[in-house]
C-alpha positions in Angstrom: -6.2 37.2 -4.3 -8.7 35.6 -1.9 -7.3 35.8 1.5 -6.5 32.1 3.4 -9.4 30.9 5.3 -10.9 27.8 6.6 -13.5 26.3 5.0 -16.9 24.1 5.7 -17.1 21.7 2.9 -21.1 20.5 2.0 -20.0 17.0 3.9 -19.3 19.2 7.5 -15.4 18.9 6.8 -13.4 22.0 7.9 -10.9 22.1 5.1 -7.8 24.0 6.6 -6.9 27.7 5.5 -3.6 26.5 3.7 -6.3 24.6 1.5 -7.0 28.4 -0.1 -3.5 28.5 -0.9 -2.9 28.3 -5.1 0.5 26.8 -4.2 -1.0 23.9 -1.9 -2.4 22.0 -5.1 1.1 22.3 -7.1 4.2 20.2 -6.4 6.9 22.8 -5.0 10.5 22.5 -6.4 12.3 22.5 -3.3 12.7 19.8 -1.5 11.8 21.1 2.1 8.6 23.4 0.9 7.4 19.6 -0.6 7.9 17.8 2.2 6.2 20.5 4.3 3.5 20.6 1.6 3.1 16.6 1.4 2.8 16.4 5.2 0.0 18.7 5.0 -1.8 16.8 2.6 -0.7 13.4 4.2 -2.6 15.6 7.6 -5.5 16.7 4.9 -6.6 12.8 3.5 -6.1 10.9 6.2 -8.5 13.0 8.2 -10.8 13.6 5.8 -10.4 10.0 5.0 -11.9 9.6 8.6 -14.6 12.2 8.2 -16.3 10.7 5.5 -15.0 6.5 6.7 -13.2 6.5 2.8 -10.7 3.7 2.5 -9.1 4.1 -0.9 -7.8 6.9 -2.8 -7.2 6.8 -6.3 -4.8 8.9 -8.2 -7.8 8.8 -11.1 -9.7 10.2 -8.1 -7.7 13.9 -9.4 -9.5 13.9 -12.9 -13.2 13.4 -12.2 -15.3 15.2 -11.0 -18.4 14.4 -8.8 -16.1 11.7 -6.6 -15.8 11.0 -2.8 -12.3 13.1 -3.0 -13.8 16.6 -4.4 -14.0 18.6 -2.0 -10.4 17.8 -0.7 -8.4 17.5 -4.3 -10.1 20.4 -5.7 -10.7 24.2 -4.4 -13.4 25.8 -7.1 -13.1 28.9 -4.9 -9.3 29.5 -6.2 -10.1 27.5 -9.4 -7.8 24.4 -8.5 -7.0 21.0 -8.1 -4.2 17.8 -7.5 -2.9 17.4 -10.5 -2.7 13.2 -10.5 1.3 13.4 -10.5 1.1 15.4 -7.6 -1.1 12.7 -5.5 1.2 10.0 -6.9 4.2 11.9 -5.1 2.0 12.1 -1.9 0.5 8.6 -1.7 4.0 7.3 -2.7 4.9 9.6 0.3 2.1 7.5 2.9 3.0 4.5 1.8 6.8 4.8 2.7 5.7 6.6 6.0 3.2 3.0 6.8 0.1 5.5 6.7 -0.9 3.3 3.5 -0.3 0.9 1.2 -1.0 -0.2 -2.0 -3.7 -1.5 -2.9 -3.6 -3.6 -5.4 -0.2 -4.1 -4.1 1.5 -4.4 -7.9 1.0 -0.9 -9.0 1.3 3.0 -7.9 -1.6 4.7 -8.2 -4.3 3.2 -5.7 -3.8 3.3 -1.6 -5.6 1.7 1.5 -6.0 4.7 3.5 -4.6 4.6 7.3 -6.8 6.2 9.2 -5.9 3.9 11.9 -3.0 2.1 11.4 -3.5 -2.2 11.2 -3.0 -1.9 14.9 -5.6 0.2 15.5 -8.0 -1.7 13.5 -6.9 -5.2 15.3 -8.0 -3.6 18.6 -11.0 -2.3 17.2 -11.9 -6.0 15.6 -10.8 -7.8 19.2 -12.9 -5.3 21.2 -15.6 -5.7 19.1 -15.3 -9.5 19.1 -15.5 -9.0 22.9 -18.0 -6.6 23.4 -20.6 -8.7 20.9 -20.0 -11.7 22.4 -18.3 -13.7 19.4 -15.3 -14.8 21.5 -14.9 -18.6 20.3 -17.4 -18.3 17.5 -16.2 -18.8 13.8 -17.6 -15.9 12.0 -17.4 -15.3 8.1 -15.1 -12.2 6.9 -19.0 -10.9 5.4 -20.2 -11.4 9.0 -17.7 -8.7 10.5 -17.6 -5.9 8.0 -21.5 -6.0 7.0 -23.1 -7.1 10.4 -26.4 -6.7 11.0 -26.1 -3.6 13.1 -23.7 -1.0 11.8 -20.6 -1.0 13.4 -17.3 0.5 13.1 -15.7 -2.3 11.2 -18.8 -2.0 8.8 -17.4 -1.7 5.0 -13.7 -1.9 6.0 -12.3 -3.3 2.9 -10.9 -7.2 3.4 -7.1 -6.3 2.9 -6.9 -4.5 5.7 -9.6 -6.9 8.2 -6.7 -9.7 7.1 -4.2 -7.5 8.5 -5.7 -6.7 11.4 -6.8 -10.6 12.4 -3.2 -11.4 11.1 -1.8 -9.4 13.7 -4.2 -10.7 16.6 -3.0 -14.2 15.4 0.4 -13.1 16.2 -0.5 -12.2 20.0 -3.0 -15.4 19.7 -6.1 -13.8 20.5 -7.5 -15.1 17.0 -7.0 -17.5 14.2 -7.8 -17.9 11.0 -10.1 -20.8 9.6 -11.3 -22.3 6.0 -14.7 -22.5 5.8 -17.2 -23.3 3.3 -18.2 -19.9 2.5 -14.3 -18.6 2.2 -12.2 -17.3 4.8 -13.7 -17.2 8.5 -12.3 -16.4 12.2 -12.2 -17.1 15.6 -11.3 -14.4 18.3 -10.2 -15.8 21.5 -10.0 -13.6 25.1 -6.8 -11.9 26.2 -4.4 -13.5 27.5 -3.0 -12.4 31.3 0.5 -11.3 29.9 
């Protein structure tokens, strides 16, 4: 039996030693070794997640090969892998803890990854908004997740850019507007509360 180590995956990831345990990839029957287990893994694809800026994970993501999610839901080395029941358990897990959600939100077995919480990413949009000068401009939702130059709301999927402006329209630094191209927003400054 391969001793437990830490591991450089081919992305630069440093996969952690309980990672080259045969155990880790199997659901455990008691209760408190699964919840240790599915915190681990919660740990495991949300940073990863971050590593590699992934926002979805599929539980079909356990049955191919070649995908985004290989070199955390497989270990070649000790010949195994998530089964997909097994990620169920775990993204059903995220979502109940807020660190995800379904996406679509009528089925199981596909999350929005919460790398940063909606919070986060609403500071992240307002800051941005600030810093690029788009205070009081209407911008597209295309404008703010493919901009011009790369930023770090670049490819953030739209679910989770209409959370975040949803909750800066609760503390009235932005609103939402109808435009002719779809949905568009304007970010307004802090307010001195």
């Amino acid at each position: 039996m391969p001793s437990l180590s830490t591991y450089t995956t081919p992305s630069g990831f440093l996969l952690p030693s309980i990672h080259s345990a045969a155990p880790f990839f199997t659901q455990q029957p008691f209760e408190t070794a699964q919840s240790s287990a599915t915190d681990l893994w919660t740990r495991l694809i949300l940073t990863y997640a971050r590593h590699r800026r992934l926002f979805v994970l599929r539980v079909e993501d356990t049955e191919k090969t070649g995908g985004d999610w290989d070199e955390v839901l497989r270990n070649e080395r000790i010949n195994r892998r998530m089964k997909a029941g097994h990620l169920e358990f775990v993204l059903g897990s995220m979502v109940t803890k807020g660190l995800a959600a379904y996406e679509p939100p009528d089925q199981t077995r596909s999350v929005l990854l919460y790398w940063r919480l909606p919070e986060e990413w609403a500071e992240v949009l307002h800051e941005w908004a600030t810093n690029t000068g788009q205070l009081n401009t209407i911008l597209t939702f295309y404008e703010i997740t493919d901009p011009p130059i790369a930023s770090e709301l670049s490819g953030l999927p739209l679910p989770l850019l209409r959370n975040a402006i949803a909750i800066l329209a609760k503390s009235g630094r932005a609103q939402t507007i109808s435009i002719a191209d779809g949905d568009g927003v304007r970010f307004f400054a802090r307010t001195g509360r």
